[in-house]
C-alpha positions in Angstrom: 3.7 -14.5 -34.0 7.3 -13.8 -34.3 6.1 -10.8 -36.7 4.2 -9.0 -33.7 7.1 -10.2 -31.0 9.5 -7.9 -33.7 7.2 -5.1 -33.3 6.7 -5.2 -29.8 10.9 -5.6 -29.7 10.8 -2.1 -31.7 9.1 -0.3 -29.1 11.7 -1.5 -26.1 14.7 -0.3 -24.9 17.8 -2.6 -24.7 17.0 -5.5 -26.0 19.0 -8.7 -26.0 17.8 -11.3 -28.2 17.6 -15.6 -26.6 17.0 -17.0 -30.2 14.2 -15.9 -32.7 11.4 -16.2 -30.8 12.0 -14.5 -27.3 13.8 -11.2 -25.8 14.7 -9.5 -22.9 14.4 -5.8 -22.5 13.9 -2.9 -20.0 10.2 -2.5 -19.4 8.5 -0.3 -21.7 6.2 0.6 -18.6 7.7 4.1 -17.9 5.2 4.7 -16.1 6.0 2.2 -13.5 9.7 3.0 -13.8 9.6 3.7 -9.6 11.3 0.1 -9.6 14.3 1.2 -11.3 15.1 -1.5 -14.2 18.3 -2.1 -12.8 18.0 -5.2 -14.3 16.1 -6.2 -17.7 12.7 -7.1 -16.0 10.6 -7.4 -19.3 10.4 -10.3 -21.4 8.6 -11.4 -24.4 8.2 -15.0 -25.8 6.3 -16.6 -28.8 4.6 -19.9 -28.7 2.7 -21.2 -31.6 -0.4 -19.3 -30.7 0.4 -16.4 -28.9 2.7 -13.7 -27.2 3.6 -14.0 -23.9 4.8 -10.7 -21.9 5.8 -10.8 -18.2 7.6 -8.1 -16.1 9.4 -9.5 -13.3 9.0 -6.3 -11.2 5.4 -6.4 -11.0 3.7 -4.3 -14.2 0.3 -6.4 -15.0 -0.6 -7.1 -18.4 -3.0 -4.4 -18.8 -0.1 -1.6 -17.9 2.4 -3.4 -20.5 0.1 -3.3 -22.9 -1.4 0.4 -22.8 2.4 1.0 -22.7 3.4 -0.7 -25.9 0.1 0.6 -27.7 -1.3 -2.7 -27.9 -5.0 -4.2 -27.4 -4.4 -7.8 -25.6 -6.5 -9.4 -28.4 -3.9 -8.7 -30.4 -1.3 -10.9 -28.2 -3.5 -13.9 -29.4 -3.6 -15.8 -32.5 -6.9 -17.1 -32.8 -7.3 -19.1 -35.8 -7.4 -23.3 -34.7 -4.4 -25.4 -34.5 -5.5 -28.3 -36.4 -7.0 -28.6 -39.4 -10.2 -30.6 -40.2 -8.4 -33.7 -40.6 -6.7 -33.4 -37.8 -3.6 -32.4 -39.0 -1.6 -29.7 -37.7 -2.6 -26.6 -40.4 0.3 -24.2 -40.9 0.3 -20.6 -39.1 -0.4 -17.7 -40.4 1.4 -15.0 -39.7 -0.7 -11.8 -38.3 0.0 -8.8 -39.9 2.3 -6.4 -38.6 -0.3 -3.5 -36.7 0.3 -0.3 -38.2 3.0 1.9 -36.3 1.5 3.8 -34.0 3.3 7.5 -33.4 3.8 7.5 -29.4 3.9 10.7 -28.1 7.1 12.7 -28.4 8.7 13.1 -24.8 11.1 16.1 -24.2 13.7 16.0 -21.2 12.7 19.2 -19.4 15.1 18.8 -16.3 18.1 15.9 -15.4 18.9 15.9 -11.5 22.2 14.7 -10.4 22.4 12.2 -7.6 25.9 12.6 -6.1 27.9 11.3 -2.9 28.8 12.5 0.1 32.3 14.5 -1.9 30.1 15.2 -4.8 31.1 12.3 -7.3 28.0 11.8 -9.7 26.7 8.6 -9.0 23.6 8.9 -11.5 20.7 11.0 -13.1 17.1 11.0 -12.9 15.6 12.6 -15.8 12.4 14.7 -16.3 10.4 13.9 -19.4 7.2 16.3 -20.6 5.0 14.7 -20.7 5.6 13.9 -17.2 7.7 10.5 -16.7 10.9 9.8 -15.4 14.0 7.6 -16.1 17.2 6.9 -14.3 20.6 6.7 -15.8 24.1 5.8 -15.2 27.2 7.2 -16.7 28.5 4.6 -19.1 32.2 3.5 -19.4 32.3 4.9 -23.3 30.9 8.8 -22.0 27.5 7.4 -23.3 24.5 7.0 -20.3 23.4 3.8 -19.4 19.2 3.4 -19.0 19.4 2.0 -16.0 21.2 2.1 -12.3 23.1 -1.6 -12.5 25.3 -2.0 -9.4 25.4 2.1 -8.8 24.8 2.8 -4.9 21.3 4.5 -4.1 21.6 7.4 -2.3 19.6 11.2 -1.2 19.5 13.4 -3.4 21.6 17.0 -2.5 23.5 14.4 -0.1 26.9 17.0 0.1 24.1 19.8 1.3 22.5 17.3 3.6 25.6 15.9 4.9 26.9 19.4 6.8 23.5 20.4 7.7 22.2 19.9 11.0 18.5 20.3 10.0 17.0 18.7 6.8 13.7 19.0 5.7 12.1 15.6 3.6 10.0 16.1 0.4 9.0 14.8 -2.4 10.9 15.1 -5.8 14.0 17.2 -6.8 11.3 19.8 -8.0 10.5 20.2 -4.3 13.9 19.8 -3.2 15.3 22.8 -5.3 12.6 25.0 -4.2 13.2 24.7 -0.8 17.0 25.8 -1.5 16.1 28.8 -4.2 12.8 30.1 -2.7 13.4 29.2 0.7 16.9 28.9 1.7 16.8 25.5 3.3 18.5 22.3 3.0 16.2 19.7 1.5 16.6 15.9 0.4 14.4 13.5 -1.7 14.5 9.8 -2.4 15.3 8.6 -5.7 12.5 6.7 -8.0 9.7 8.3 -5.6 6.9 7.4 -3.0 6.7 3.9 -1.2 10.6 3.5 -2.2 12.6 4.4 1.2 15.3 2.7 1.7 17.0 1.7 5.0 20.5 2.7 4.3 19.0 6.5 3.6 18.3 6.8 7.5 21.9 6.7 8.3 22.7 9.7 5.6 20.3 11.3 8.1 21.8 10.2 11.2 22.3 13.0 14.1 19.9 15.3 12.1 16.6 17.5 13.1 14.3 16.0 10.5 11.5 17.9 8.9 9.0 15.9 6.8 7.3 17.7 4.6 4.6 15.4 2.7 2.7 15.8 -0.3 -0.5 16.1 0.2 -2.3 13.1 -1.4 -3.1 9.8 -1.1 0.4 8.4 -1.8 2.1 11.5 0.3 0.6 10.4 3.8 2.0 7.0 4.1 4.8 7.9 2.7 5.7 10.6 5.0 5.3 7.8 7.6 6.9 5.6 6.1 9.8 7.9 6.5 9.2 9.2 9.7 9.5 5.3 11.5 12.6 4.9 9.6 14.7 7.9 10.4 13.6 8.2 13.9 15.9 5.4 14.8 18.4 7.5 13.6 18.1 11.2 13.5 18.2 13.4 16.5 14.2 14.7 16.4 11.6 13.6 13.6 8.5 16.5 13.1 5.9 16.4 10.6 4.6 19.0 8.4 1.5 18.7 6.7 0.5 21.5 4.0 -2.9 23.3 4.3 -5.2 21.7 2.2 -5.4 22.5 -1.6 -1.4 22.9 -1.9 -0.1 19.6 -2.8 3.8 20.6 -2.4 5.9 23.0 -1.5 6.5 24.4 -4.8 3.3 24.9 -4.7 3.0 27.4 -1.9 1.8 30.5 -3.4 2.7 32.6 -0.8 6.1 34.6 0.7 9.2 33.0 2.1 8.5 34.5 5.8 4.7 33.2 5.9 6.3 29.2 4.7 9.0 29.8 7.6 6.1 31.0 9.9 4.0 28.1 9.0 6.4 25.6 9.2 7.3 26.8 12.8 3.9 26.4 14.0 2.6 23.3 12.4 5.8 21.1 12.3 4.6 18.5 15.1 7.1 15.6 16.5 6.0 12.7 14.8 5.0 10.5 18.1 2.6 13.8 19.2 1.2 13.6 16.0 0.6 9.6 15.7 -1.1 10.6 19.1 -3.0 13.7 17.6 -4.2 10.8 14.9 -5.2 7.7 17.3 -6.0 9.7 20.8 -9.1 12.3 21.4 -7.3 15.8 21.8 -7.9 18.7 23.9 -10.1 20.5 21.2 -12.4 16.9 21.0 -13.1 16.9 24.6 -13.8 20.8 25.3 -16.5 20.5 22.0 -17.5 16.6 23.2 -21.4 17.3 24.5 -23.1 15.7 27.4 -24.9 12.5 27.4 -27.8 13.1 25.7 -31.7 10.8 25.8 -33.9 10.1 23.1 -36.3 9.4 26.6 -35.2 10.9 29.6 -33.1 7.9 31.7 -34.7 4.8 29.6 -33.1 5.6 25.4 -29.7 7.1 25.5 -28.8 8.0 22.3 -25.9 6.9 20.6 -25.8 3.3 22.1 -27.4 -0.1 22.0 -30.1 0.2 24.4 -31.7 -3.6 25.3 -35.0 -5.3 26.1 -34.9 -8.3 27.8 -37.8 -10.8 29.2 -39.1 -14.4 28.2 -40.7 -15.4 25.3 -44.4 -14.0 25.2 -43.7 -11.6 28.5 -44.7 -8.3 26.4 -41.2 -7.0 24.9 -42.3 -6.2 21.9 -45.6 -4.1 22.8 -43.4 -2.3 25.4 -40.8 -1.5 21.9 -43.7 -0.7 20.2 -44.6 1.5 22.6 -41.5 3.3 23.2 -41.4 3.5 19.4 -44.8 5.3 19.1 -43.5 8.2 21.6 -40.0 8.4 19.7 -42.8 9.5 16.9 -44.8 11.6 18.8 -42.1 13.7 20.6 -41.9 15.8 24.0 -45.5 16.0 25.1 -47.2 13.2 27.3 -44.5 11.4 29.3 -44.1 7.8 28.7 -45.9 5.6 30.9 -46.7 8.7 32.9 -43.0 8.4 34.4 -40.4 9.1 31.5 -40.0 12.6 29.7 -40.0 12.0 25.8 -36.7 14.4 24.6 -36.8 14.4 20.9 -39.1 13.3 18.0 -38.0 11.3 15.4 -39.0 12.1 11.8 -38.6 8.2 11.3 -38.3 5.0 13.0 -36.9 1.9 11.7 -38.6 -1.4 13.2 -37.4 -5.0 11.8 -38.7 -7.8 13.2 -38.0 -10.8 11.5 -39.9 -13.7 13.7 -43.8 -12.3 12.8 -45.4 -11.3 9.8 -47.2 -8.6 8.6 -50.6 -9.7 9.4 -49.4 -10.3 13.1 -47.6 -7.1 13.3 -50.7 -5.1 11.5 -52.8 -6.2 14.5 -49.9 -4.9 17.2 -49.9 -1.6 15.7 -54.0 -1.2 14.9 -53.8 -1.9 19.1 -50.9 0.8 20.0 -52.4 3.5 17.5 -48.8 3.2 14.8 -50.4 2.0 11.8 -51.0 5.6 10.6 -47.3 5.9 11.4 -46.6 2.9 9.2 -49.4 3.7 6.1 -47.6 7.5 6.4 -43.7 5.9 6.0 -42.7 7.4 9.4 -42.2 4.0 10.8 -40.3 2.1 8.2 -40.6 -2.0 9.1 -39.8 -5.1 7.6 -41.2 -8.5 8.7 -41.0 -11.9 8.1 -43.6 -11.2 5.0 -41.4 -9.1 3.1 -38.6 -12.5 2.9 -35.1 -12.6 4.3 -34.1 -10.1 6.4 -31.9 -7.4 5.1 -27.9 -7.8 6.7 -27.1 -5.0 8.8 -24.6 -3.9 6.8 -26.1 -4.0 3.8 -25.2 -0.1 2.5 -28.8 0.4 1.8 -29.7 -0.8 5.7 -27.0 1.5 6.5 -28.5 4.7 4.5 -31.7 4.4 5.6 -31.2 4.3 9.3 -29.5 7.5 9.6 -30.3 10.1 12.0 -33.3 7.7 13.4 -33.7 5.1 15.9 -33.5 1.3 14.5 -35.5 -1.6 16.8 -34.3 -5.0 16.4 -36.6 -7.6 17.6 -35.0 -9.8 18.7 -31.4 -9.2 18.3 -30.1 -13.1 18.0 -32.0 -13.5 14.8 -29.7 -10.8 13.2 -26.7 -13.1 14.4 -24.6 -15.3 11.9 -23.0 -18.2 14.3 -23.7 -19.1 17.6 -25.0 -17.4 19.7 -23.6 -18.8 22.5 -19.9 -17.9 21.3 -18.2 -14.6 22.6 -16.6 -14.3 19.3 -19.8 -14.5 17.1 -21.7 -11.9 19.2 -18.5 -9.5 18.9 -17.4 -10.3 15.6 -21.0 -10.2 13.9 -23.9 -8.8 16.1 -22.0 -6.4 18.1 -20.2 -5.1 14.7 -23.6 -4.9 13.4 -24.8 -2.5 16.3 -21.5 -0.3 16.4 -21.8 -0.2 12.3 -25.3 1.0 12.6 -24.4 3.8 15.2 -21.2 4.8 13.4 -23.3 5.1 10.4 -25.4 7.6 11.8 -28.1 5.6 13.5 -29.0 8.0 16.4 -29.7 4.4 19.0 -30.4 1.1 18.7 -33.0 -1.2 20.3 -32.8 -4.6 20.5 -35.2 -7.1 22.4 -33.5 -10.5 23.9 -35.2 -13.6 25.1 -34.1 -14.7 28.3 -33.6 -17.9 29.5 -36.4 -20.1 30.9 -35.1 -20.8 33.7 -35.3 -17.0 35.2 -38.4 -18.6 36.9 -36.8 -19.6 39.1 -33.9 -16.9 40.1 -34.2 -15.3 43.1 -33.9 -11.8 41.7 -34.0 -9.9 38.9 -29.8 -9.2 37.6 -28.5 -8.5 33.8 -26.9 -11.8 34.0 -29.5 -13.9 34.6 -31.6 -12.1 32.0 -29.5 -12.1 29.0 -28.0 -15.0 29.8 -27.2 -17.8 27.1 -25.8 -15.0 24.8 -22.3 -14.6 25.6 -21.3 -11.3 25.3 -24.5 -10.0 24.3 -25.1 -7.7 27.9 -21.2 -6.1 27.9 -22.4 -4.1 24.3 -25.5 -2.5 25.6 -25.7 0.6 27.1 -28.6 0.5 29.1 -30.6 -2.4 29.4 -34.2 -2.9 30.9 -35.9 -6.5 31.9 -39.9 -7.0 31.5 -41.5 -10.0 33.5 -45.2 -10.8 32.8 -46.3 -11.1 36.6 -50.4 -11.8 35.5 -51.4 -12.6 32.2 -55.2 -11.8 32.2 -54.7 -7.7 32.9 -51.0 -8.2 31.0 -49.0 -6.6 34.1 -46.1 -6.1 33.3 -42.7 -5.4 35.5 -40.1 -3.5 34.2 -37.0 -3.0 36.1 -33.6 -1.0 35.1 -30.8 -3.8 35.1 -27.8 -1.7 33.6 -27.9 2.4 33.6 -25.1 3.7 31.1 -23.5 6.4 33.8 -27.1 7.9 35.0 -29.5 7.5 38.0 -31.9 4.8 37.2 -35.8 4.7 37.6 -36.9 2.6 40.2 -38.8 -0.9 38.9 -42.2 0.0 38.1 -45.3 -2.0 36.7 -47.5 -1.7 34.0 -51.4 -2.9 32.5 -52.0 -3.7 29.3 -55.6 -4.7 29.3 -58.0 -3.0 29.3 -55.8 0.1 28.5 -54.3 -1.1 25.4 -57.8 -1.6 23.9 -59.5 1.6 25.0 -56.4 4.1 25.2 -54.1 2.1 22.6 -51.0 2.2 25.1 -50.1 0.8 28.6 -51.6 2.2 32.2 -49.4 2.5 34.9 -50.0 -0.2 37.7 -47.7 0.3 40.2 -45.4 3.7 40.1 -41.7 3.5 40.9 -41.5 4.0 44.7 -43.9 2.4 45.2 -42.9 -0.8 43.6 -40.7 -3.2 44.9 -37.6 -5.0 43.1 -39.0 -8.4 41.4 -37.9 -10.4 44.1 -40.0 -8.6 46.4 -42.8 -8.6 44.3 -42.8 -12.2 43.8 -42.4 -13.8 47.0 -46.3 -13.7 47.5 -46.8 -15.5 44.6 -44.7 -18.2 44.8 -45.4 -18.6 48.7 -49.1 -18.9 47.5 -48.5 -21.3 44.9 -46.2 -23.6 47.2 -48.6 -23.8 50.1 -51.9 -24.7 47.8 -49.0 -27.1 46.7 -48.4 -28.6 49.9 -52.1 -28.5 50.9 -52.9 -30.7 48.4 -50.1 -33.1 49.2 -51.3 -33.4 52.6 -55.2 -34.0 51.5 -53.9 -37.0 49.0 -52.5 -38.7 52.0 -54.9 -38.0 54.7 -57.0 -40.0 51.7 -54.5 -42.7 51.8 -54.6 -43.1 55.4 -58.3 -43.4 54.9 -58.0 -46.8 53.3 -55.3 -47.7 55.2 -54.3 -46.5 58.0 -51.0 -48.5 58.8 -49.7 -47.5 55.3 -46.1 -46.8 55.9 -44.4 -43.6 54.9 -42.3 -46.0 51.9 -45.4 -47.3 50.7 -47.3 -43.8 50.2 -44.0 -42.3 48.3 -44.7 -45.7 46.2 -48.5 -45.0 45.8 -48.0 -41.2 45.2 -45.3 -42.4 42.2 -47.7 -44.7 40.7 -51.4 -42.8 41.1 -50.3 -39.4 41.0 -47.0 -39.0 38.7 -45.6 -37.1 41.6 -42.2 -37.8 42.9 -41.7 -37.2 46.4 -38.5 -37.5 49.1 -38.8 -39.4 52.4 -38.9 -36.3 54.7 -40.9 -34.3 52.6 -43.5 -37.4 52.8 -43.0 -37.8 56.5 -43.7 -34.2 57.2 -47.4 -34.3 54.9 -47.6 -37.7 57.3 -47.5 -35.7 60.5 -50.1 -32.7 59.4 -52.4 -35.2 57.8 -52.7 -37.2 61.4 -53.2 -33.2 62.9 -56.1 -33.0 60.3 
């Protein structure tokens, strides 16, 4: 290999020779030259079956590589070690690769980096093709290819040094522009963007600072990179960003007067403009529009709107439902209460926990299976296997501009439900990812907790309780409650408006309307209806007097066989007959109105 580590020697610049089978050198990576080779970073060693290369500044091996005109096959000597015996089989030598003509480079400009009195510290030289190298007066009159203990400093320092404002850009190009076209005082860094240094703050210490960035990818962050620096330092920092399509200022194709004009104008103090960046502005608020609803006070578009109940209480026919109108458009209001605002071209409906057979019969009963046949209503189901992650770029894509319906949310989770920092990290990401990506709302039914049976009222908490987080990321958010299962009446109340007047709770019949006018009847018009907790109380005062009724006829029964039985022994015999558990006053009051009887 020692024939190939010769050639690659060839095409290096100061070499220095450690024995016959490694080198040091300057990197032959001119390209990559922005971290100066003040030292000899490159190195090349032979082994027995290959070359090794390494630059200690950070070039990878493809860049050294494409820089000494080499494929890396041809680093590797791939004939075995051993021969078939075993032994070890002598190397042959690769043959030298042809010489490959690199391309000629001409030095088309040197710029002379001096001190503050004008001593010529070193060069950095233009090549055509484009490239650049530093060098270093040597002690013979000869240059030196590198910048080996020389101090790093601005270029134009004696300008920038008695000028009270200097204006930041990038490359001498730029820098002599602004002095010859432009008459100001201008300063670069050597060896380019990403290398500020600190000490080049204090050459600008006590100045007005003007940065001027290029306008690119690397320009930006270099221009900030800048700006934090020197602010600690200079009297005022302002930015200057060129109108798009000019990438520097020697590319400004216009007149002195119109840059100076310009410059004036847009030149913004650096904090205002971080602020500009990270903070609405003036012209974002007077073009912001009003709230707007894809239903009038039950969708608001632009958030994650939520459906909450128990298991089996109708959330998904009410989706459904709401669904069917987001396809219909303005026209009949929803329910006969809500105003439908816009129609949706399409609507997005996943639903992971049924299949298709189970879902085909749901939308055969609310009239959307022509919806679904026609693509309009775009759904996925347990049927069609794993559900597709939210962020998937295809989930993404097709959800924009349209309403999505996830049902239920928790099923689109990954972790625990029950932890804050799953629901924000994962679910809630999900949702914002979907609106940010053009989703005009997002639905999402939640299963509450069983034991809302027995809450006294009807509250957020309560309902979508058991998730964490899961009620602080919704925008508006409704609860259904199945209050009679053979009509299917449903109650729907408002339990958070996002910054408008809520509808008052309402009710709802499913059968027989479902099945003769393929959508819910109103039962009980806001108004009219009463919170849950007001609605309910019948019922469960109902239910716990035919309760207590029958308490009291067991024991008038048991006083019938026996009519000394104490109250200890009747809490024994209810136990061990009936299954029922019951306290000593409750059985002394049954006592008491079975003796009445």
């Amino acid at each position: 290999m020692q024939g190939l580590l010769a050639v690659i020697a060839d095409r290096c610049q100061r070499v220095k020779w450690k024995g016959s089978d490694q080198f040091t050198s300057s990197c032959p990576n001119h390209n990559a030259h922005a971290h100066g080779d003040r030292n000899k970073s490159f190195s090349a060693r032979a082994t027995h079956d290959r070359v090794l290369l390494k630059c200690h500044a950070g070039c990878t091996l493809a860049e050294l590589c494409r820089a000494l005109a080499l494929e890396e096959r041809e680093l590797f000597f791939d004939e075995p070690a051993h021969g078939p015996n075993g032994h070890a089989k002598p190397h042959k030598m690769p043959p030298p690769p042809p010489p490959i003509e690199m391309p000629a480079k001409k030095i088309v400009a040197t710029y002379s980096y001096e001190d503050e009195r004008g001593k010529k510290l070193f060069e950095s030289v233009r090549y055509e093709p484009k490239d650049f190298r530093q060098r270093r007066p040597g002690t013979n009159g000869d240059w030196e290819w590198d910048l080996q203990g020389v101090r790093l400093v601005l270029f134009n320092l004696p300008a920038v040094s008695k000028a009270e404002t200097v204006y930041v850009v990038e490359g001498e190009k730029d820098v002599l522009t602004m002095r010859d076209k432009f008459s100001l005082v201008a300063t670069t860094n050597p060896m380019g963007a990403g290398k500020w240094r600190e000490e080049f703050n204090e050459m600008l210490r006590g100045k007005h600072v003007v940065i001027i960035p290029d306008n690119d990818k690397a320009g930006l962050p270099h221009g900030d990179t800048i700006a934090s620096g020197v602010k600690k330092t200079g009297k005022s920092v302002r930015m200057c960003r060129l109108p798009e399509g000019i990438k520097d200022v020697s590319e400004w194709p216009f007149s002195r007067e119109a840059f100076l004009e310009y410059v004036d104008k847009e030149a913004i103090d650096w904090n205002q403009l971080l602020a500009r960046e990270i903070y609405h502005t003036r012209a974002e608020w007077d073009t912001t529009k009003p709230l707007t609803f894809a239903i009038d006070r039950f969708y608001q578009n632009n958030m994650a709107n939520a459906i909450a109940g128990l298991a089996g209480h109708g959330k998904t026919f009410v989706m459904l439902s709401t669904a069917k109108k987001l396809l219909e458009g303005p026209g009949e209001k929803l329910w006969g209460i809500f105003d439908v605002v816009e129609r949706f071209e399409h609507v997005v409906y996943l639903i992971p926990e049924a299949t298709i057979e189970v879902l085909k019969h749901r939308l055969l009963l609310l009239g959307l299976y022509d919806y679904a046949l026609a693509g309009r209503l775009l759904v996925r189901t347990l049927s069609k296997g794993p559900m597709v992650k939210l962020e998937d770029p295809r989930m993404l894509e097709s959800c924009k501009n349209c309403p999505v319906f996830l049902d239920t949310a928790i099923r689109f989770l990954e972790g625990d439900e029950n932890s804050a920092a799953d629901v924000q990290k994962g679910l809630a990401t999900d949702i914002f990812n979907l609106l940010g990506a053009g989703a005009k709302l997002v639905v999402f039914a939640h299963h509450s907790p069983k034991n809302l049976r027995g809450a006294q009222e009807m509250t957020l908490e309560n309902m979508m309780r058991g998730s964490a987080d899961l009620g602080a990321l919704v925008g508006t958010a409704h609860g259904v409650f199945q209050m009679e299962q053979h009509e299917n009446i449903l109650h729907v109340q408002n339990l958070k408006p996002a910054n408008f007047e809520p509808v008052g709770p309402f009710q709802l019949r499913g059968r027989p309307a479902i099945d003769e006018q393929h959508d819910f009847a109103l039962h009980k018009e806001p108004g009219i209806c009463g919170k849950w907790e007001e609605e309910r109380p019948n019922q469960l005062n109902e239910d716990r007097a035919a309760q207590k009724d029958d308490r009291v006829v067991l024991v008038k029964k048991l006083f019938e066989r026996d009519a000394n039985m104490s109250c200890m022994e009747m809490m024994e015999r209810f136990q061990a007959e009936f299954g029922l558990g019951i306290g000593k006053s409750s059985m002394q009051r049954y006592r008491a109105q079975a003796r009445r009887l």
